[in-house]
N, C-alpha and C positions, 0 to 999 in steps of 0.2 A: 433456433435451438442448436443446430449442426456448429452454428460459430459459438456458440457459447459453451460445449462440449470441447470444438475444437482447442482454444484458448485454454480451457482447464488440463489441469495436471496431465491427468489420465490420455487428454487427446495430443498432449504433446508427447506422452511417452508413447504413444502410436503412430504418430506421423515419426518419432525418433526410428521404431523400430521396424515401420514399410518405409522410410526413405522419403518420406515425403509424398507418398502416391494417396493418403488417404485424410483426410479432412485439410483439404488442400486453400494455404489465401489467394485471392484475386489473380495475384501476379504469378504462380505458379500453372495458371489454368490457361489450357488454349486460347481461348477467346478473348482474352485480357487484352485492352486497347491503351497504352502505354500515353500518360497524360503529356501533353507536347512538350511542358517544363523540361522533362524528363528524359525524353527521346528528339527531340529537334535541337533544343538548346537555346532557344528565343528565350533567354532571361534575359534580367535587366539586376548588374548587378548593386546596385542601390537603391533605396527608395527614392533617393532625391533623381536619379534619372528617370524610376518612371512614372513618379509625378511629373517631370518634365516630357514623355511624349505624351503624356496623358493632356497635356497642355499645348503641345504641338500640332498645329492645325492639316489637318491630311493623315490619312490612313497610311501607315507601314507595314509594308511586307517582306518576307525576308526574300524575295527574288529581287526588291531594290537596295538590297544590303551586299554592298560588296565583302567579300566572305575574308578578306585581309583584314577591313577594315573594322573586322566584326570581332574579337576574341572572346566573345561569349558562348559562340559554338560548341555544344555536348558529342564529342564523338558514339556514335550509336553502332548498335552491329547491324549487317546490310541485311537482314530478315525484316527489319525495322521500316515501315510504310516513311519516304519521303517525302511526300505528299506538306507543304506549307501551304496553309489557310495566311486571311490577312487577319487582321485582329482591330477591332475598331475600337477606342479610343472607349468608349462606355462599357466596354467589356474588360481592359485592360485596368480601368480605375477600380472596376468591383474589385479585379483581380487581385487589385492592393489592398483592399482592403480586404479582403477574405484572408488573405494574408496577415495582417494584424492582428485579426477578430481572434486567427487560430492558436495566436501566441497570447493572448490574454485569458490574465484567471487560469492558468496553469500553475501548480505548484513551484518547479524552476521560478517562474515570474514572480511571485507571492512572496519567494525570499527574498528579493530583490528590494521590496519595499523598506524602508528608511526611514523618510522622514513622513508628517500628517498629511501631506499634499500628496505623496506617492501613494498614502493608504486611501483617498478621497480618490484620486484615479481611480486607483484600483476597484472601487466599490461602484464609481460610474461606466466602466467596462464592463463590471457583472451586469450592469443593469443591459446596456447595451446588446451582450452577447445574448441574454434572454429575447429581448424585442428580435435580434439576427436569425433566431432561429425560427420563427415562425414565419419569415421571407422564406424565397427561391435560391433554393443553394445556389452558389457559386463558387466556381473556381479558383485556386489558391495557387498563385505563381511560386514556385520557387525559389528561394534567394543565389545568388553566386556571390561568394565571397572576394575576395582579392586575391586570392592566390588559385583560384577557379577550382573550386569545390561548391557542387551543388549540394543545398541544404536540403534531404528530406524533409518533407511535410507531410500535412494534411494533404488529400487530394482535393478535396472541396472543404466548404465552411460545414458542412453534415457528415460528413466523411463516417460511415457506423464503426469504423474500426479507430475512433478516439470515442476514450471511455466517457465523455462530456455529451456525447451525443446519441448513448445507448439508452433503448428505450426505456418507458419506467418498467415497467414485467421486471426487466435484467438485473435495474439497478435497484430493485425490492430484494432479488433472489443475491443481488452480492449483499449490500447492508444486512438482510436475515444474517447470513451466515458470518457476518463479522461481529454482530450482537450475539449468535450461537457462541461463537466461539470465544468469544470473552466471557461472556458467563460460565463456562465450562472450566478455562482454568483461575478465575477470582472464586467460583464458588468450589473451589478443591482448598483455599486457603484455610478456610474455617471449618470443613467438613469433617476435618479431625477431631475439632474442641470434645464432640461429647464421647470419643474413644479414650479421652485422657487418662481418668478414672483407673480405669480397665488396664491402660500401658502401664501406668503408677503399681498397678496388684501385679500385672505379669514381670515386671521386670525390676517391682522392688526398688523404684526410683522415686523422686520425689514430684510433685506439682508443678516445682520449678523449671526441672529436667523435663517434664514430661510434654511442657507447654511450648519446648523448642519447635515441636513439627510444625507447628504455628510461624512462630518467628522463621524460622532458617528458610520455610518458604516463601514469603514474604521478601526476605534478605534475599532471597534467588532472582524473583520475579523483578525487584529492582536493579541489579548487575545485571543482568542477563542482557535487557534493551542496550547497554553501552556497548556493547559487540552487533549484536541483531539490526539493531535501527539505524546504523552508519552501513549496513551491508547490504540493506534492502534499496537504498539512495544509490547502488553503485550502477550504472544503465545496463550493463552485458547482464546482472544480477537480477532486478527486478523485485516486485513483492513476495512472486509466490514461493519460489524456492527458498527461500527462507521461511514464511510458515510451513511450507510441507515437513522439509526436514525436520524441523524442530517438533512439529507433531508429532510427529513418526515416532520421534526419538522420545519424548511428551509420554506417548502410549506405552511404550516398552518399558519406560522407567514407573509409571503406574503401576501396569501389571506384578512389577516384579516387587516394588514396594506394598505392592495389597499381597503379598504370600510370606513374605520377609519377617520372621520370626528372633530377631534381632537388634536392639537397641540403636548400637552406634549404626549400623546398616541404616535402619532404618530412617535417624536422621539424616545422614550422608544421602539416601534417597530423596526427600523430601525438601531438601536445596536444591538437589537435577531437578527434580518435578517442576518448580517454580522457575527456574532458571531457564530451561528449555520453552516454558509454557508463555516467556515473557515476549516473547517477540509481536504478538497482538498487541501486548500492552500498549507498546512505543508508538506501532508503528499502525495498528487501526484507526487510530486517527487521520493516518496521511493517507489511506487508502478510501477511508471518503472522501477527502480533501480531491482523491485523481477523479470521482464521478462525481462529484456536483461542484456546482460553482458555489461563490465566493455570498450571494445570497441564502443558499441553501443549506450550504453546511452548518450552521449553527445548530438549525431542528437536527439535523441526524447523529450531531456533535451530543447532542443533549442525549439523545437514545440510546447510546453508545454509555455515557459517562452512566446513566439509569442502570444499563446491564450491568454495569463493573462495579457498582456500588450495591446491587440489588443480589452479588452472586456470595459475596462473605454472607450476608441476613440470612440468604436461603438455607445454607448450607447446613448450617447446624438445627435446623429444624428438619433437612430429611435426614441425615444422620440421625437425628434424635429419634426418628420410631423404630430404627433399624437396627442401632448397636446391640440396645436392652434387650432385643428377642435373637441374637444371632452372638454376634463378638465384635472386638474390635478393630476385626479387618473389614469389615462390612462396610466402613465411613468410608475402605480407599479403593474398594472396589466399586463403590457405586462416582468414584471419579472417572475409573477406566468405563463405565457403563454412561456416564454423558460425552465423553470425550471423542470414542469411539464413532458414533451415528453423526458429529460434527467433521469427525474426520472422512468419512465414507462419504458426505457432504462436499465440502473443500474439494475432494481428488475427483469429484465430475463435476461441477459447476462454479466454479469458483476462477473465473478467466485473470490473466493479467488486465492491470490495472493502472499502472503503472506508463506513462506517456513515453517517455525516455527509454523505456527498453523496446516498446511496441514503434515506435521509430527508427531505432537502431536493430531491431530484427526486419522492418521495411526497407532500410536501406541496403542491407545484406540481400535481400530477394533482389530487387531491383539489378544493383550490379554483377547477380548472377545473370537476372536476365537479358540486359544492357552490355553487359562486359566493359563497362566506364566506370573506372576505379575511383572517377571524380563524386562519384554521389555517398556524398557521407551525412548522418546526421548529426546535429549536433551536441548532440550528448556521444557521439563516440568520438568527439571532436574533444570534448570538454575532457572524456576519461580518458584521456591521451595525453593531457598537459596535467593530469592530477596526480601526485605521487604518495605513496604511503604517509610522508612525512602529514604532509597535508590534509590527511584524513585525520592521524589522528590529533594534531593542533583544532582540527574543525570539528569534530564531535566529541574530544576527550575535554582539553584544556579549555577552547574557548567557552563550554558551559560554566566551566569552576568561573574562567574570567569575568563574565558575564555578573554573574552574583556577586563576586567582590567589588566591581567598580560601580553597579546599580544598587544604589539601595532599596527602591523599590522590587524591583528583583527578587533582591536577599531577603525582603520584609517576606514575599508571596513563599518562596519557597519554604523558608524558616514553619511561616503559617501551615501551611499544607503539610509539613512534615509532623506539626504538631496533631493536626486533625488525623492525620492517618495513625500516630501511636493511639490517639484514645478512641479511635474508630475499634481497632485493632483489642486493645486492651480489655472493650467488655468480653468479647470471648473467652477472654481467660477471668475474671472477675464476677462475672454474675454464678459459677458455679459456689463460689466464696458466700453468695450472699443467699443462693436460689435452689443452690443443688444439694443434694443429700450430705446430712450432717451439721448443715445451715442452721441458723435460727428461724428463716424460712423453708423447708425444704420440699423441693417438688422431683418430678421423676426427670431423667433426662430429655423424655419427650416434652414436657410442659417447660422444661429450664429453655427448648431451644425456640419455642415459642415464642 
């Protein structure tokens, strides 16, 4: 519980504000035993080397390694236990492969995939990393690069600080709250529909006009992810400061839209709402994708898409008992009334998720506590050669690219944009056929039914 407190919002901004003395990781705690990777510097800077001592007959130790001939050496600060162990040959082979196992089925790696051979990999790794886990952890060597930069890692193949190996409790209490939180801002989209009526009398507009807080929210909630969802992917960034913010800001713009006694305001409000509220949309998907593997995600991919499609239906059914006995601000205050208890949610339990910045905030502790500027991980490796340009050709243009030179692509998106206008559409159409004045006419309560 303390680490999953700590990890969320709230316990970062407390470890921000004591300096790091209270909800403290591993490596900042006295006791912390610095895994030998790390602190001695016994890497092996390729696989193919240490496949090959692992095939070398006779146990190696670094007391018969002349220290010339060695340039794998991690300088360490002299608080640091010298103490070398030998390391046998069946412990050195786990070593590599715990090594693998911790780079598979990671999101980073997932992109990678290409062609049907790389997605068949891929799917016998998950299988793999599931059987890995019910073995005896093992330990995960390090990589060195070529220009002697040690690769943060996992420290073991169980390591509790990757979100792939938090337990189920955790990862029930993160997916609740990503299902919370989707249903919160999809079902604000339609929770207008039955104030419509009511906007049309108070402000003397038409149906047409009035059906915008629909549309321009919708129109938010998809522009909105083409900023949010390339800024959560950034390592130093992470997921969660992107949905806080945009909550936060999510809430204020609610609030002040459920009081707002003004047309054009009004709609100008209900684009921020969406807009702001979009960052789930994009990117609750990738934030299953960081706790479960590549077998799993499907089921919770599906749980997910249920909330987001289940929050427009809802919507105008509690709206609808609500408006008719109060007003028409009643639809946008009861957004800020689910939005709010999700949000007080999110800011204590809701941990980083994200592998690449939980890495890259590892590798930070470490070389504070090391003072070996060599251990870098590699996603702060990667965000060092990535330049704005590059970001946005990689999440602006190559999606346009992408549909124009796919046609199957351009078929699925085309489809999906169709299914969403007429998804979208009954909300504004069955009061035509259902609601007062109709040839059918029922109350609002019954239309949202």
């Amino acid at each position: 519980m303390s680490a999953l407190l700590r990890d969320a919002p709230v316990g970062q901004i407390i470890r921000f504000v004591t300096g790091g003395r209270l909800y403290q990781y591993p490596e900042e705690r006295p006791d912390f035993q610095i895994p030998a990777g790390y602190s001695l510097g016994r890497l092996v800077e390729k696989e193919s080397e240490l496949s090959l001592a692992v095939m070398t007959p006779g146990p190696a130790t670094a007391s018969t390694v002349d220290e010339k001939d060695n340039p794998l050496e991690v300088p360490i600060n002299n608080r640091l236990s010298t103490a070398v162990t030998a390391v046998d040959h069946e412990s050195l082979a786990s070593a590599l492969e715990g090594r693998q196992i911790s780079k598979i089925m990671t999101r980073p790696e997932m992109e990678k995939v290409v062609t049907r051979a790389d997605l068949e990999a891929a799917y016998t790794n998950a299988t793999r990393q599931e059987t890995i886990k019910t073995q005896p952890s093992r330990a995960i060597v390090p990589e060195k690069t070529s220009d002697g930069v040690v690769l943060v890692d996992w420290y073991t193949t169980d390591d509790p600080e990757n979100p792939q190996n938090w337990s189920s409790d955790k990862k029930r209490v993160v997916i609740l709250q990503i299902y919370l939180y989707t249903l919160a801002v999809y079902i604000g989209s339609a929770m207008i529909t039955p104030s419509e009526p009511y906007i049309e009398a108070r402000f003397g507009i038409s149906a047409e006009l009035a059906s915008m807080g629909l549309s321009l929210y919708v129109a938010g909630y998809g522009i909105g992810p083409l900023l949010f969802s390339p800024m959560s992917e950034i390592p130093v960034i992470g997921r969660n400061p992107p949905y806080m913010v945009t909550l936060s800001i999510f809430l204020i713009i609610s609030i002040i839209t459920a009081v707002v006694d003004n047309f054009p305001a009004l709609m100008v409000l209900r684009f921020l709402q969406g807009f702001f509220g979009s960052p789930i949309l994009a990117t609750g998907g990738a934030t299953i994708g960081d706790i479960f593997s590549l077998l799993e995600i499907p089921y919770y991919l599906t749980g997910w898409a249920a909330f987001a499609t289940a929050g427009p239906a809802l919507g105008p059914i509690i709206s609808g008992f609500s408006v008719p006995r109060t007003n028409w601000h009643w639809s946008l205050w009861e957004i800020v009334w689910l939005a709010a208890p999700v949000y007080v949610s999110l800011l204590f339990l809701l941990p980083e998720t994200s592998a690449s910045n939980i890495l890259l905030r590892r590798a930070k502790r470490l070389r504070k506590l090391t003072g070996n500027a060599q251990l870098q991980s590699q996603s702060e490796i990667d965000q060092a050669n990535i330049s704005i340009n590059e970001i946005v050709v990689s999440n602006l243009w190559r999606p346009l690219q992408i549909n124009v030179l796919d046609p199957a692509v351009l078929f699925t998106s085309i489809y999906t944009a169709l299914m969403y206008a007429i998804f979208y559409s009954f909300f504004e159409v069955f009061p035509f056929v259902y609601g007062p004045g109709s040839p059918r006419p029922n109350s609002p309560t019954h239309e949202g039914v």
